[in-house]
Structure formats: structure tokens, C-alpha cells
N, C-alpha and C positions, 0 to 999 in steps of 0.2 A: 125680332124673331123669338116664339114664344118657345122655352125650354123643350130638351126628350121628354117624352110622356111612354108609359107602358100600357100596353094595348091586350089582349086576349082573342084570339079568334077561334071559335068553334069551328072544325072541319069533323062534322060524327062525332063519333067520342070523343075524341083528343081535342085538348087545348092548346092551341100552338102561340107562345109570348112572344109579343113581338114588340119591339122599340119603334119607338114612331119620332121622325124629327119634322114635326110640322111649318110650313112655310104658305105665303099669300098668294104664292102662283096656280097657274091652273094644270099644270102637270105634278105627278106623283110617280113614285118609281118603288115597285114592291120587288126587292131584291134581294135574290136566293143566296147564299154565300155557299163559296166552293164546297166540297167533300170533306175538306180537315177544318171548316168551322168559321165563324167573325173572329175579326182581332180589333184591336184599336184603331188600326190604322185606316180600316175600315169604316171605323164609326166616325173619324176625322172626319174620312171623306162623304161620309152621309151630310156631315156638320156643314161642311163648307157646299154642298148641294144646296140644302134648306139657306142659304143664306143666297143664294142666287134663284130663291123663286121657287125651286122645286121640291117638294116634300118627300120622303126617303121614309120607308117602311121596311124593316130588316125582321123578319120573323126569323126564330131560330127553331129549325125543324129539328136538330139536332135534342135539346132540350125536352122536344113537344114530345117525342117517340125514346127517349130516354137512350139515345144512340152514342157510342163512341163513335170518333175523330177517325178518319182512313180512306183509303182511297175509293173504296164502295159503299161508303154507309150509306148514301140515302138510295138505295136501290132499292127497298123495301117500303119508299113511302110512295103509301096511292097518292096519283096524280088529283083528285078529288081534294085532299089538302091544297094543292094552288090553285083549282077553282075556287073553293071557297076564299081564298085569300082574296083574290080579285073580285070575286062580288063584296064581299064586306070594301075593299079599299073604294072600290066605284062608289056601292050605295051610303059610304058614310061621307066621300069627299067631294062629287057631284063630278073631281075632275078626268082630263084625259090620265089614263094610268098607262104606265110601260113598266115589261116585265127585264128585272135584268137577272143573270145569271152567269156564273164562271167553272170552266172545266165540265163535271161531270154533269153537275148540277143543270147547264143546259137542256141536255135529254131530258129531263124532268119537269122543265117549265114547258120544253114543246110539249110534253103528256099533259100537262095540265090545263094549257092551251086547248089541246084537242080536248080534252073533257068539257071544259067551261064552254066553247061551242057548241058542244053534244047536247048542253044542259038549257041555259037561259042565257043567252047571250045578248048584250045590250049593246047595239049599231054603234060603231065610229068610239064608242069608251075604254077599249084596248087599243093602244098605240101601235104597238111592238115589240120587241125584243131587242134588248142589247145584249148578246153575247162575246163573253170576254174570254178567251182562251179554250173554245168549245173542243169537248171530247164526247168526240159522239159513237166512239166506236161499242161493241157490245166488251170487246178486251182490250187492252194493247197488242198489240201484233209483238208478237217476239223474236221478229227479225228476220225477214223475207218470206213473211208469212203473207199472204192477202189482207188488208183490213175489215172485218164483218163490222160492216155499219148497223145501228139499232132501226127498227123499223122503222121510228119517227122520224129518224132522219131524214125521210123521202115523202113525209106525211104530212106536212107543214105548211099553210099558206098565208103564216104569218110574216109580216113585212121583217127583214131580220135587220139589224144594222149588227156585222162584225167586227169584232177590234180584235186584232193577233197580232203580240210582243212578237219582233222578228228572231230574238235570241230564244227561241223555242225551239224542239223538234217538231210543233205540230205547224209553223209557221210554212216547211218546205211540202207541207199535204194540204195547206188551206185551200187551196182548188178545188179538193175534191172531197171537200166538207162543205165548198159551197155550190156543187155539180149535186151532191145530193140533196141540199136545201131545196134545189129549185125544180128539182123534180117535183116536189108537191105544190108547186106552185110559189114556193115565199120568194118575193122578192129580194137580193142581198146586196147590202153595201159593205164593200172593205174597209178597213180601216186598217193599213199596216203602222209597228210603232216599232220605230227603227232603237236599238240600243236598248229595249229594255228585255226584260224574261218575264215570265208568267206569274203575277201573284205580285206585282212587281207596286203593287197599290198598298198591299195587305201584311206584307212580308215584316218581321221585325228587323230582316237583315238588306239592303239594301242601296244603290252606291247610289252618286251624285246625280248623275244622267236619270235615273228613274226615280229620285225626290221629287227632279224639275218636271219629269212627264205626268207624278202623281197630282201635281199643283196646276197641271195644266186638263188632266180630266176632267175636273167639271164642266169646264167649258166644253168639250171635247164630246161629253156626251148631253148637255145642251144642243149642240149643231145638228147630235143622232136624232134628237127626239123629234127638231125639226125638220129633218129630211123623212124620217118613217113618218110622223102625221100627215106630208102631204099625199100618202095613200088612205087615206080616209080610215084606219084603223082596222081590226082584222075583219076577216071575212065572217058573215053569221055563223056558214056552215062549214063543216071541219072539213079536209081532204081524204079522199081514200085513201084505209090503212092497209094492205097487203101483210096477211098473217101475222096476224097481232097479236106477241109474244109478251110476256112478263121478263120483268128487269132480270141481266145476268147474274150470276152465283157467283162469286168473289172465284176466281181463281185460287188455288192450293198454294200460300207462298212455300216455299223451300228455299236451303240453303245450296241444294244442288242446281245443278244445271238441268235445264228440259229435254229432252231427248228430243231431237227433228221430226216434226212428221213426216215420212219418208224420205226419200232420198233426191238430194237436189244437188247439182254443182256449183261451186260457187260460180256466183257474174264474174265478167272479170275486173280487177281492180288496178288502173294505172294513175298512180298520181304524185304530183313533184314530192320530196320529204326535206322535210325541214334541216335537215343535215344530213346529205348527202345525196342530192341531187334523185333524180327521179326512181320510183317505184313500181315493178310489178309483179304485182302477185303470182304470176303463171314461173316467175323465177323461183319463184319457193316450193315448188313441186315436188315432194317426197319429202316436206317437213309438216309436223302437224301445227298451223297457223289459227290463232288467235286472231280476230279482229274486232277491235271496241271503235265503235262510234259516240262519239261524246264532244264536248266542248267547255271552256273554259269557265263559262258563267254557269254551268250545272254544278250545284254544290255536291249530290250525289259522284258526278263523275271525278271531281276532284280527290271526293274523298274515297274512291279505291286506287287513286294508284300509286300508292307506297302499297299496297298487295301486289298490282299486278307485276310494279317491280322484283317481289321478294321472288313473286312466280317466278318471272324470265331469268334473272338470275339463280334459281335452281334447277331449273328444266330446260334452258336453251340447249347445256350441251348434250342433249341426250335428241334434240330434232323437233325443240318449241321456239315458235318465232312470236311473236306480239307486231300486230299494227294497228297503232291510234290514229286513227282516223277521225281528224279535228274536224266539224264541219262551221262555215262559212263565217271564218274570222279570220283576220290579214295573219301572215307572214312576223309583222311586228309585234303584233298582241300575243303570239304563239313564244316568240323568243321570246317578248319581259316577263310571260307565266313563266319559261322552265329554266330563267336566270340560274334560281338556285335551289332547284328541284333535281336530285340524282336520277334524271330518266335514260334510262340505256336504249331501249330497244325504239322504235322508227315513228315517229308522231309524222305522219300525211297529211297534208292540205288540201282536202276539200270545199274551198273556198265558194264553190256554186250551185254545191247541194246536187250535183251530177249523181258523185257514187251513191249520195243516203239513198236516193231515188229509184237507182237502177238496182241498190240491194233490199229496197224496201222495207227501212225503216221508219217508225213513227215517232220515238222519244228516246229521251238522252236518260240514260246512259244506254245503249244495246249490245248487246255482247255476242259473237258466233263462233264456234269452235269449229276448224275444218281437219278432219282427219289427213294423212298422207296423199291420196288423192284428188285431193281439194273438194270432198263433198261436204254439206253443212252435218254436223253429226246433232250437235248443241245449238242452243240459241237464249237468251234470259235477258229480258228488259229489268235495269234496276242495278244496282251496286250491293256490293257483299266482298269480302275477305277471300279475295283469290287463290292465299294462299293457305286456306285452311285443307285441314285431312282429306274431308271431304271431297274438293276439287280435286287432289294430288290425286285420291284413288280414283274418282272419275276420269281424269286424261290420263291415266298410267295404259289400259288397255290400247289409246288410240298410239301411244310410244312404244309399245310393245310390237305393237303387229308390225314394222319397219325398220326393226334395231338394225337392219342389212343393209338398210340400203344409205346412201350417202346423206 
């Protein structure tokens, strides 16, 4: 296997470098890397491709467009860049090429897809897509929000093969990530991967169970490449796009809480608790309740709850309750996390993604505030310091308006 080489690809003006790890097979794989960037572990995993045959192409768009690292950066890069990647990868390599892609980065290979159909498209030389952890919505939903899907989502009639770590939140919405795929025609294969979370290739942090599934993806997307070829590679011509929008605008982060778009009640929430037997929410009526969904393998989620602790502990007795709502991990993985964790207030089992479902959440960690009456007041996807100023005078008003009642 002959060494990485560094490559240059013209897309217009820009240069975009990209690492090439060439191998003797007749497949190539020009692969986007998520929104926060390549790691190492990544480039292992190109190494260990090009040694089974396939040749691995990592451009870094990031680089190309002089972009920081975040959960929207490449929203601003024309789709035009991945056409051009794929012509250059076809007309320098002769071989089948497949496009891969992780998280955001997805909706951008389908835009680039449809562009390079639009353009000069070469019969049967685009494989397909591997998508690994697709986000395809326009935001995250902040929690019983509807999801607004991107238009591509629905514009696609490239063959897709899906992979989604079940230790995700987006692993309990993959249906209807791939309900909108096939709107536009793409073809989809599943690929659930039991035990591991998102990134779970690329990560510097990560346990024993997802080393073993990282050494076993090559293979794994070996098998994809050969189930997407046997549809003969994409379609010449693109699919209709219905109102074809430019990429979203980063949401406004804040340290506050979002305000609800109007007024909703909460669902309702019954589910066993981890000490002390069963829970419903409709018993906490005239207390202003907290509920975070989250899970054990979210490093974000772990790392607020010595906050939401310090909350509950200075605003329970005034009518703040907290429910953590663990979703789909046993009974036993819940007890060895809070061994020796001082958690007070009520961790729920969610065991089968029922409540995420019926409150309409997309990812871990989501948070919702419900005033005394139980309507959503608050809502905020992502972890932060629960107990800073901030939040204390943000819930003060919803403790206020009820100091009467029980």
C-alpha cells in the first residue's frame, strides 16, 4: 500500500487539501468529516480502509474556507465544492466512488449530490452515500418542538446506506429521517449499531465496546458499498426540490433558557423511577417541574448534573421538582452510574423511548421547564450551569406566581 499523499482540489476559487490514502481496489470513498472537524482516529480508520482495497479521500473543508470547528460551520459552504470533489475523484481514479458523511455534514453531501447531477454527471460512477449519524434537520428541536426537516431531505435519489449508534438521541427518530429520505426517491438501508454513540470512530474519548465496533467498520462499510452498487449508482438526473432554501443561520446560543413558542401542556409522563417505584407527573400539579432527558453515555448530560443538583437542592422547598428522564438503558447501568453520585431528586426509566417520543425530543441532553400548571414555559437542547444567576432569576417568576398554593 502505497503511503498518504496530499491532494489539492479546485472548487472556483478555493482550494480545498485534501489527504488521499490510495489503495488497488476499484472503490474510493470521498468522505466529509462531521461539523467539529478530522481527528486521528479518523485518519486510522481511512488507513485501515486503503488496506482492504478501498481508497479514502478526506478533504478538509474546514481548512479550504478558513472555518472554525462548531456545530454549524459548514453551512455556508456551496454544495458546488462536493461536486467538484467527485468529479476530480471519478476523472483521476477511473473508480466507483461513494460519498460518506457524519451528522450535519450529510445535508451537504445530499446538496452536493444534487448539484453534480444538475451539472455533468457520469452513469453508474457515484455509488452512494454512507451516512453515519445523519442530522438533517434545519435546527434541533428544543423540545416538543415539531422537527423542520431541510429540504434536501426529501430531494434525494441517491441510494443511501444508514448507520445509527443506538446510544443516540437521533437513533429513537431514525424512521423519520429515513420516511424523509425516501420521499425523494433514495433508496435506504439501516444499519443499527447497538452499544456505541455518535462519533464513536473519531472520538479521543471512548470505551471498550466501540474500539471493537471502530475495528469492525471497515468491514462493515465494505458490505454498504456492496449492497448500494447493486443499484447501479445514482440517478443522472436530480429529484425535485420544493422551495429551495439556503443553509440555516446558526441559532443564537445563550446561557438562558428559550422561551416556548406558545403555550402547550405537558404530555403526560408515567414512568417506573429508579428509587421508589412508579411516577406521574400529573401528581406534581401545582409544582413548577423540571424535566431533562438525557442518558448515561452523553458526556454533556453527565456533565450538568452536579448543577442541576445544587438547583434542586435550593429550590425544591419553595415548589421545584427535577425529573431525569434516562432514556433506553437498563435499570442496572442506571444504578452502577449513580453508585456514588449524590443525586436527590427522581431519575425515570425510559427504557423504550416511549416518553422521548410522545414529548418530542431529538438529542441528549433536552431540558423543559413546566410552570405550576403543567404547561411547557422553557425548553433548551445542550447542557449549561443550572445553577447559575441567570437561571435562578429566570424560574423565580414561575415560583412566584404559586407561593399559595401547596
Amino acid at each position: 500500500m502505497a503511503p498518504a499523499q496530499d491532494l489539492v482540489v479546485t472548487a472556483g476559487s478555493e482550494e480545498i487539501p485534501t489527504q488521499v490514502f490510495p489503495a488497488e481496489g476499484d472503490r474510493l470513498i470521498v468522505w466529509l468529516s462531521a461539523e467539529f472537524g478530522s481527528t486521528p482516529r479518523r485518519t486510522a480508520l481511512a488507513e485501515a480502509l486503503s488496506h482492504r482495497g478501498v481508497e479514502v479521500w478526506l478533504p478538509d473543508l474546514h481548512a479550504a474556507w478558513f472555518l472554525p470547528v462548531g456545530r454549524y460551520s459548514l453551512n455556508d459552504i456551496d454544495p458546488a465544492a462536493i461536486s467538484a470533489l467527485l468529479d476530480d475523484a471519478i476523472s483521476r481514479s477511473g473508480k466507483q466512488v461513494f460519498l460518506a458523511a457524519e451528522g450535519r455534514s450529510v445535508a451537504l453531501a445530499l446538496s452536493g449530490v444534487r448539484h453534480w447531477q444538475s451539472a455533468t454527471p457520469v452513469s453508474g460512477a457515484l455509488g452512494g452515500l454512507l451516512a453515519i449519524s445523519p442530522r438533517l434537520f434545519v435546527r434541533t428541536p428544543q423540545g416538543g418542538e415539531e422537527a423542520e426537516y431541510l429540504p434536501i431531505a426529501s430531494a434525494s435519489n441517491l441510494p443511501v446506506y444508514l448507520l445509527q449508534p443506538e446510544d443516540s438521541g437521533g437513533f429513537w427518530h431514525v424512521g423519520k429521517d429515513i420516511e424523509q429520505l425516501e420521499k425523494g426517491g433514495s433508496p435506504v438501508f439501516l444499519h443499527r449499531l447497538p452499544d456505541v454513540a455518535d462519533g464513536f470512530y473519531a472520538r479521543p474519548e471512548f470505551t471498550d465496546t466501540e474500539a471493537a465496533m471502530t475495528q469492525r467498520l471497515p468491514a462493515i462499510l465494505d458490505q454498504a458499498m456492496e449492497m448500494l452498487g447493486a443499484y447501479g449508482g445514482a440517478p443522472t438526473q436530480a429529484a425535485p426540490l420544493q422551495g429551495e432554501a439556503g443553509a440555516p443561520e446558526a441559532p443564537h446560543n445563550s446561557e438562558l433558557l428559550r422561551p416556548y413558542e406558545g403555550e402547550r401542556a405537558a404530555p403526560a409522563l408515567q414512568l417506573p423511577s429508579l428509587r421508589g417505584g412508579p411516577t406521574d407527573l400529573a401528581d406534581l400539579r401545582g409544582k413548577v417541574v423540571l424535566v431533562n432527558f438525557w442518558a448515561t453515555w452523553c458526556p454533556p448530560c453527565v456533565a450538568e448534573i452536579p448543577s442541576l443538583q445544587r438547583l434542586y437542592r435550593r429550590l425544591h422547598g419553595r415548589g421545584l421538582e427535577i425529573l431525569a428522564v434516562d432514556v433506553g438503558e437498563s435499570t442496572q447501568t442506571m444504578e452502577a452510574f449513580l453508585r456514588d453520585k449524590p443525586v436527590e431528586f427522581p431519575v425515570l426509566m425510559d427504557n423504550d423511548g416511549e416518553a422521548l417520543r410522545r414529548w418530542g425530543i431529538y438529542a441528549f441532553p433536552t431540558t423543559l421547564v413546566l410552570d405550576r400548571e403543567h404547561r411547557i414555559r422553557y425548553a433548551v437542547f445542550g447542557a449549561f450551569d443550572w445553577s447559575s444567576t441567570e437561571v435562578i432569576e429566570t424560574l423565580e417568576p414561575l415560583l412566584n406566581a404559586g407561593q399559595d398554593q401547596p
